[in-house]
Structure formats: structure tokens, C-alpha cells
Kinemage of the C-alpha trace (Angstrom):
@kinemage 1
@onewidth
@group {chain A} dominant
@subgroup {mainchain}
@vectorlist {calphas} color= white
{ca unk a 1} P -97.464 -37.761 57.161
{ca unk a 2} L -96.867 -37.984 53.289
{ca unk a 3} L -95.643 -41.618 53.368
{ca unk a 4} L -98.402 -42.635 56.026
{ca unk a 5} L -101.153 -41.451 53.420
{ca unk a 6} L -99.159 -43.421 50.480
{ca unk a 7} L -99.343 -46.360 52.757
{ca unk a 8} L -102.633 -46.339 53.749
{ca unk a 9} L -103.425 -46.092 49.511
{ca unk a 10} L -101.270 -48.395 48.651
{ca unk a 11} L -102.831 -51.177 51.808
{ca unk a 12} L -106.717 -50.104 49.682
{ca unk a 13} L -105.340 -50.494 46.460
{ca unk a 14} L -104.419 -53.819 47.517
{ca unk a 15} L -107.415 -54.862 49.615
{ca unk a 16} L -110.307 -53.196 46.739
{ca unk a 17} L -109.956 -56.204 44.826
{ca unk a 18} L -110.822 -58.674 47.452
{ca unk a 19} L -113.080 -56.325 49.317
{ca unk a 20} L -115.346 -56.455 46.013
{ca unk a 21} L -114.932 -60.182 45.608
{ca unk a 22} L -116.188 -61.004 48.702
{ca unk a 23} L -119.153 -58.267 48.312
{ca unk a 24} L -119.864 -60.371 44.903
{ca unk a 25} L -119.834 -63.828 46.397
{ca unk a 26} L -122.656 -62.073 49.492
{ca unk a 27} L -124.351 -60.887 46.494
{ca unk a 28} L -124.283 -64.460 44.593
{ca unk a 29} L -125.251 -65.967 47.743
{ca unk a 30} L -127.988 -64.236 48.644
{ca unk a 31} L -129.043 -64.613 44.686
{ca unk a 32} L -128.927 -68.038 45.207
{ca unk a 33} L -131.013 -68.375 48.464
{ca unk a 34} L -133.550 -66.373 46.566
{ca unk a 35} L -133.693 -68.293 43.989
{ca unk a 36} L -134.169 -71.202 46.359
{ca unk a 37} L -136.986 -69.840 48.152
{ca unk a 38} L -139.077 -69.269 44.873
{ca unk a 39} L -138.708 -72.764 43.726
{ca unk a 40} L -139.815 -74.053 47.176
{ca unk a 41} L -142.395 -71.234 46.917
{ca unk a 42} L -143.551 -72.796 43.724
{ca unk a 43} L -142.952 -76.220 44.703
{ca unk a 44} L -145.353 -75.337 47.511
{ca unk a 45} L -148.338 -73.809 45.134
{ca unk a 46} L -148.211 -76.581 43.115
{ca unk a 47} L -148.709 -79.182 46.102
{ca unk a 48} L -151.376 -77.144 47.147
{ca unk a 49} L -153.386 -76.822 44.217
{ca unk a 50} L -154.787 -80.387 42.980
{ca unk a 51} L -155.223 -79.935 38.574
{ca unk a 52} L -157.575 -82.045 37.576
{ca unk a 53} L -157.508 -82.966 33.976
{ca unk a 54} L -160.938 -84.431 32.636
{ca unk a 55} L -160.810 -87.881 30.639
{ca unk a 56} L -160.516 -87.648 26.956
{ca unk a 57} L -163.852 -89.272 26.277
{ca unk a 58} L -167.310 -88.061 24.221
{ca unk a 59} L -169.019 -88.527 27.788
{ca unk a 60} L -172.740 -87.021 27.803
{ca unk a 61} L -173.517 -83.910 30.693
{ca unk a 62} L -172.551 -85.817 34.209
{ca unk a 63} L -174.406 -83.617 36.488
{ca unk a 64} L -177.884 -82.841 37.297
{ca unk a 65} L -180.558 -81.139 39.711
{ca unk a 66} L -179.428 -79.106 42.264
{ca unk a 67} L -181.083 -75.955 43.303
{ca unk a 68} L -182.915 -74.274 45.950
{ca unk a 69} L -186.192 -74.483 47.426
{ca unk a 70} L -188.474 -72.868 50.169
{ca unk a 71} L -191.054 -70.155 50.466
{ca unk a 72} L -189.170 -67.909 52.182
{ca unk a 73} L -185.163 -67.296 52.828
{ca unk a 74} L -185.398 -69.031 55.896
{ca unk a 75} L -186.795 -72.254 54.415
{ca unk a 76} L -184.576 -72.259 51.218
{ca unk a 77} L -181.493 -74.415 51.112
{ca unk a 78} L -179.203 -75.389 48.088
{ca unk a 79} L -177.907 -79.057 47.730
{ca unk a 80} L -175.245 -80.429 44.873
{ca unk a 81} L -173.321 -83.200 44.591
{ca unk a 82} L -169.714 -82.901 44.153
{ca unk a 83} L -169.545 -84.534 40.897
{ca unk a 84} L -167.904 -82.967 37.411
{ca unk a 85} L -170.237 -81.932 34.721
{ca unk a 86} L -169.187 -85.292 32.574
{ca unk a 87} L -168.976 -89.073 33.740
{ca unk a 88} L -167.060 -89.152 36.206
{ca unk a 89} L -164.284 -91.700 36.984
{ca unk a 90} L -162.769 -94.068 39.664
{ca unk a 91} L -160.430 -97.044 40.293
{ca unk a 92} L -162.283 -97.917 43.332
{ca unk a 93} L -165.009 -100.348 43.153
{ca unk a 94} L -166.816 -99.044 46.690
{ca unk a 95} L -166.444 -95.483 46.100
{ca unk a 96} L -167.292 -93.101 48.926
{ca unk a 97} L -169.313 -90.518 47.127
{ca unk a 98} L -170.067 -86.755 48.239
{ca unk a 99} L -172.552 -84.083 48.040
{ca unk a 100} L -173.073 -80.961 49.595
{ca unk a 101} L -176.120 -79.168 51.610
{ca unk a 102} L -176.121 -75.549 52.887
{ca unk a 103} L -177.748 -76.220 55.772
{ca unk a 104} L -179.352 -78.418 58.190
{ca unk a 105} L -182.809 -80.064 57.189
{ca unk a 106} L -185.423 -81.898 58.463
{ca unk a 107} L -186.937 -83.252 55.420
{ca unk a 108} L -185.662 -87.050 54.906
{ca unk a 109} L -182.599 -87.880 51.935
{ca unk a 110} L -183.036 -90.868 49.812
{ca unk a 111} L -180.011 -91.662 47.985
{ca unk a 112} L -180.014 -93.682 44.672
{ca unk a 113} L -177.517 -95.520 42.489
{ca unk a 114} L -178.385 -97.723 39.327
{ca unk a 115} L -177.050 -98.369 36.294
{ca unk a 116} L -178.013 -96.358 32.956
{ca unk a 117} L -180.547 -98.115 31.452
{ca unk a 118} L -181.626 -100.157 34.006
{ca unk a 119} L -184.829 -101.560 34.894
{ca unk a 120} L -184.472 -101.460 38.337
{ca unk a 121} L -181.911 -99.255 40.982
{ca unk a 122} L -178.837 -101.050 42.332
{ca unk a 123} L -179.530 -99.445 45.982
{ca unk a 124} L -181.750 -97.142 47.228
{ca unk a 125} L -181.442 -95.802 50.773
{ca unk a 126} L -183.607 -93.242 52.993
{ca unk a 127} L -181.866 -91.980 55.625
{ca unk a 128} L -182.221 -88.657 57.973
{ca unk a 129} L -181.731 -85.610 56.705
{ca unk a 130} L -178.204 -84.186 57.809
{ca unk a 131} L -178.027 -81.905 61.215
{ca unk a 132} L -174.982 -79.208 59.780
{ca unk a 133} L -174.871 -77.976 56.758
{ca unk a 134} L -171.669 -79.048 54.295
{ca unk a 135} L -169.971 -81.624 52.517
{ca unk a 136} L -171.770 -84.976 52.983
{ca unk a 137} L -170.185 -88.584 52.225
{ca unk a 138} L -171.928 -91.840 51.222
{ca unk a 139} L -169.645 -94.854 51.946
{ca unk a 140} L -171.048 -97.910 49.377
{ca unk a 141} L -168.902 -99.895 51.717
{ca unk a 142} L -170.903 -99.189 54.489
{ca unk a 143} L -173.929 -100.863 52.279
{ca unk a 144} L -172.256 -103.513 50.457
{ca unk a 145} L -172.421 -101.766 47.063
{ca unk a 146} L -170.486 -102.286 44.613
{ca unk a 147} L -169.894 -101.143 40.825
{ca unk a 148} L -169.015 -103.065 37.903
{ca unk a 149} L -166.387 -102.528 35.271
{ca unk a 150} L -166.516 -99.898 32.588
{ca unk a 151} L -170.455 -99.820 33.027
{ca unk a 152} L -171.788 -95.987 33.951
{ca unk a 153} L -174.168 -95.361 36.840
{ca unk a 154} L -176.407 -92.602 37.802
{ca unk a 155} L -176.386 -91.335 41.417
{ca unk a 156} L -178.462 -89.124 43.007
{ca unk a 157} L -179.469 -87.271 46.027
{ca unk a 158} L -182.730 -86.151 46.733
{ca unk a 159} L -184.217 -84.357 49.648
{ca unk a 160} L -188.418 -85.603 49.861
{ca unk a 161} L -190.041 -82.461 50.971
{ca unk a 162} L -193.638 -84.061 50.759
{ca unk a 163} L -193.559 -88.191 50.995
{ca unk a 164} L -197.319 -87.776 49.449
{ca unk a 165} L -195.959 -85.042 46.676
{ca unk a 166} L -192.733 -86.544 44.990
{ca unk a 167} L -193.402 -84.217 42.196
{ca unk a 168} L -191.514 -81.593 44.919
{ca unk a 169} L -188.942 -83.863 45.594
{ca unk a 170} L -185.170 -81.911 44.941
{ca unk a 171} L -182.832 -84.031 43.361
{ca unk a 172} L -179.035 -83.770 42.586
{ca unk a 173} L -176.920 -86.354 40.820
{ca unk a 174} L -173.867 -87.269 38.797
{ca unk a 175} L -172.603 -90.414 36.589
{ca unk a 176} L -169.533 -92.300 37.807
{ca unk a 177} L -167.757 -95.160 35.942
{ca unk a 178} L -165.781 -97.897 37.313
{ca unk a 179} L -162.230 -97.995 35.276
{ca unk a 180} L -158.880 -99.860 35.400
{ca unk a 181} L -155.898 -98.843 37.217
{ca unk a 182} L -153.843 -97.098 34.993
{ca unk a 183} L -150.565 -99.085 34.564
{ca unk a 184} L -148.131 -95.685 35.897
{ca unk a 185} L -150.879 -95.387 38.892
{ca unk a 186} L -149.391 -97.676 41.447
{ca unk a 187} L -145.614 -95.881 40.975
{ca unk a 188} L -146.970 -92.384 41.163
{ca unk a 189} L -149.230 -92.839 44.275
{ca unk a 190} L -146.030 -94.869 46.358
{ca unk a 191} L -144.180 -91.312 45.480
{ca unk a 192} L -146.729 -88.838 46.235
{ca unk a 193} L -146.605 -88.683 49.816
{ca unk a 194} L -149.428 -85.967 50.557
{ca unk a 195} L -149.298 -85.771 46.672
{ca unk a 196} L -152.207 -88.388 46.460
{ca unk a 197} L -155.519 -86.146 45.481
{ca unk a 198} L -152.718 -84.328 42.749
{ca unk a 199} L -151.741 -87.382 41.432
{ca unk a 200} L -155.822 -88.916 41.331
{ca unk a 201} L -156.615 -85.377 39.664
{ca unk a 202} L -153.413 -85.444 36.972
{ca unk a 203} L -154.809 -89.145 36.090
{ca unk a 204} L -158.392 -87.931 35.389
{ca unk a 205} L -160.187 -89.823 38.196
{ca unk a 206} L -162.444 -87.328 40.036
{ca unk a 207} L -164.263 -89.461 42.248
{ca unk a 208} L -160.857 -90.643 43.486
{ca unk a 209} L -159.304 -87.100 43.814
{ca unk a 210} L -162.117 -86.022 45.906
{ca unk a 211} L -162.361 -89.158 48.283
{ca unk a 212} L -158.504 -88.571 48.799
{ca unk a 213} L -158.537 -85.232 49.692
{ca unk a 214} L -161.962 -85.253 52.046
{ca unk a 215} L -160.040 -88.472 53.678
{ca unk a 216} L -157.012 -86.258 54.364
{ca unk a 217} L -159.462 -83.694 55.754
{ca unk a 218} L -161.303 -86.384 57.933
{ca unk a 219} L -157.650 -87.133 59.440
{ca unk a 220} L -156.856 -83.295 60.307
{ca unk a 221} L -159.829 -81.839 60.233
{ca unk a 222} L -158.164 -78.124 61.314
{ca unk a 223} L -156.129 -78.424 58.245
{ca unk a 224} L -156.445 -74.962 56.210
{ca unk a 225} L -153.941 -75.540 53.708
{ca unk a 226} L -156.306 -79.550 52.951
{ca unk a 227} L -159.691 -77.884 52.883
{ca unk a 228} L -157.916 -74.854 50.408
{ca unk a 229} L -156.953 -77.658 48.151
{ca unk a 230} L -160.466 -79.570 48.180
{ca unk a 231} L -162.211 -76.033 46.966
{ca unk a 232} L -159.486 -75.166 44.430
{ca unk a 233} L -160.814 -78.813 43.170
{ca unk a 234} L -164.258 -77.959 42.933
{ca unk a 235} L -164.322 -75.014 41.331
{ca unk a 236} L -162.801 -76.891 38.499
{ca unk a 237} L -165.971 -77.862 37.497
{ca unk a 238} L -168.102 -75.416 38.798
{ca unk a 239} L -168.839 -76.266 42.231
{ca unk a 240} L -168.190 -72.865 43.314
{ca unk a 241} L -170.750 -72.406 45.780
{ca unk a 242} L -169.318 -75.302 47.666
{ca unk a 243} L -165.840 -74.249 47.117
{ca unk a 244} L -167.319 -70.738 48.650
{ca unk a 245} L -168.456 -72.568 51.921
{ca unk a 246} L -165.390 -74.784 52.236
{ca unk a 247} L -163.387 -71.295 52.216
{ca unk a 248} L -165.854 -69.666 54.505
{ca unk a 249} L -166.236 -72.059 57.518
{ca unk a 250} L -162.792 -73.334 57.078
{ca unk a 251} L -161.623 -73.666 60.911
């Protein structure tokens, strides 16, 4: 019985040293595939959440008007247009540009675009007022529109509550500027993949950002994870009641 004990020792004095080795390399392992997880776990976030960094320029205030209107809750509604609170920016020379209504009217929408300083508008359009409420899009495709370099334009919605009484009109608008490509554009967008509105937002171009993003929506409109990443956008400059209702009636 004595030896079998001093056997059975001497087989664990043996064994302890790769017993704990292979307990270290479970441990390392594991370590590692942790580690892995949080990188794709911040990899992840950082897809998700679009940064957009405003141009460096001495821009005046891009957005104006807004608001709601209506004698009582019933009647009231709040329209913006997703535009930042400088001049905004774009590559494209047909932008499609956004703006936002809480809910359905009746009243017509004339939308407006004309350059600062102008005599008279580049394009003015009346059109029916919109039958859900939500993020609205104005192709200037659609109308043969189109902007000119490095000059700034005014843009506005407005909802005519009284054709006789434009003094109650309610009108929302922002100023977009027509820019050049930047020269690392072209590289960065063939290596985004679903990077695209990041990459518009990194480079400072808002209108682009946005159009990217509410295209990728347009395409799957069911997408949570696309319509996260268009609020987390908007509340960058303080659209946060639209960033609320994207959130809120997200499918």
C-alpha cells in the first residue's frame, strides 16, 4: 500500500507541471477570444455610428424656421429640414435633399431653392402636402436642378396654411454648397463597403452623408441597425426631435 501511494505521488508530481500548462494555454485562449470579441464589438460601434465632422470654414447660421403651428394639439405639427446649423456641403451637383414633418397635412408644400443674393429663385415647386408623417426627400434630379460650383444656396420648405395669408406661411430651410471631390474621396468610398455615410460624414459633406444613409434605408427599409445610424447623425446637429421619431417608429 506504501509504494502504491509513492507511486501515485510520484505519477502527480510528474503530471502538475503539464496539467497547469495546459490550464494556462485554456486560460490564454479564452483571453484571446475575448479580446477578439471586443475589437469586433468596437469595430461594430464604430460602423454603426456615422461622426460627422463639420467643415473648417467661418460659414454664417445654416438653418432656419421650423416650428409648430395650430390652435389646438390636434392641429399642431412640427416640420425641419435635416440640414446642419452651418452651410452645408456636397459633391453632388443634383442633391436629393430632406426634411422632416410629424405628421400628415393637408395644407399644400412649396419648396424653394435660389442662390444667396439672388434676384430671382432657381426653382420653386408646390406640391401636395405629404400623407405620413417623417423624413421627406426632394430629388433635384427629378426637376432638372442643378447647383453650381462653390456658390451657396438657400433652401426651404414651407407649408402655406392660408394661400390668401402668406404672412402664416411655416417655413424651414438650410444653405448647401456645391464643392469638389476631395482628392482621398474616390479611394475611401471603393473601401467602405456599407462604410459610405461614415466616410461622407468623416469628409465633412452632410448633404452627402444623409442622402447615403436614407438611400441605404430606401433599399432595406426594415433595417434597425440603418435607421439607428441616420438618428445618431442627426442629433449631431440638433435634429433631435427627428432623431426621436426615427428611433420611435423604427420597424
Amino acid at each position: 500500500m506504501y509504494n502504491l501511494k509513492r507511486i501515485v505521488l510520484i505519477v502527480l508530481i510528474v503530471l502538475l507541471p503539464f496539467l497547469a500548462g495546459a490550464s494556462g494555454e485554456d486560460k490564454t485562449k479564452q483571453s484571446d477570444e475575448q479580446t477578439q470579441k471586443d475589437q469586433k464589438a468596437k469595430q461594430v460601434t464604430t460602423v454603426d455610428k456615422p461622426v460627422y465632422k463639420p467643415p473648417l470654414r467661418g460659414s454664417p447660421a445654416g438653418r432656419v424656421g421650423g416650428g409648430t403651428r395650430g390652435a389646438t394639439e390636434r392641429e399642431s405639427f412640427s416640420m425641419l429640414v435635416l440640414a446642419p446649423d452651418h452651410v452645408g456641403l456636397t459633391t453632388h451637383d443634383q442633391p436629393n435633399l430632406y426634411w422632416y414633418i410629424s405628421k400628415p397635412i393637408l395644407h399644400s408644400v412649396e419648396f424653394t431653392i435660389a442662390e444667396r443674393r439672388a434676384v430671382k429663385p432657381l426653382f420653386v415647386k408646390i406640391f401636395k402636402g405629404p400623407d405620413k408623417g417623417g423624413i421627406q426627400a426632394i430629388n433635384l434630379a427629378d426637376y432638372g436642378v442643378r447647383l453650381r460650383k462653390d456658390a451657396k444656396y438657400k433652401w426651404s420648405v414651407t407649408i402655406v396654411t392660408n394661400a390668401d395669408h402668406r404672412s402664416k406661411d411655416i417655413l424651414a430651410g438650410g444653405i448647401i454648397t456645391l464643392v469638389n471631390v476631395p482628392q482621398s474621396l474616390p479611394a475611401k468610398l471603393q473601401a467602405a463597403g456599407n462604410r459610405t455615410p461614415c466616410v461622407y460624414a468623416e469628409e465633412g459633406l452632410w448633404y452627402d452623408a444623409v442622402e447615403a444613409i436614407s438611400g441605404m434605408i430606401d433599399a432595406s427599409p426594415n433595417d434597425v441597425r440603418l435607421r439607428k445610424q441616420r438618428a445618431f447623425l442627426l442629433e449631431q446637429v440638433g435634429l433631435d426631435e427627428v432623431a426621436e421619431f426615427e428611433s420611435r417608429n423604427s420597424p
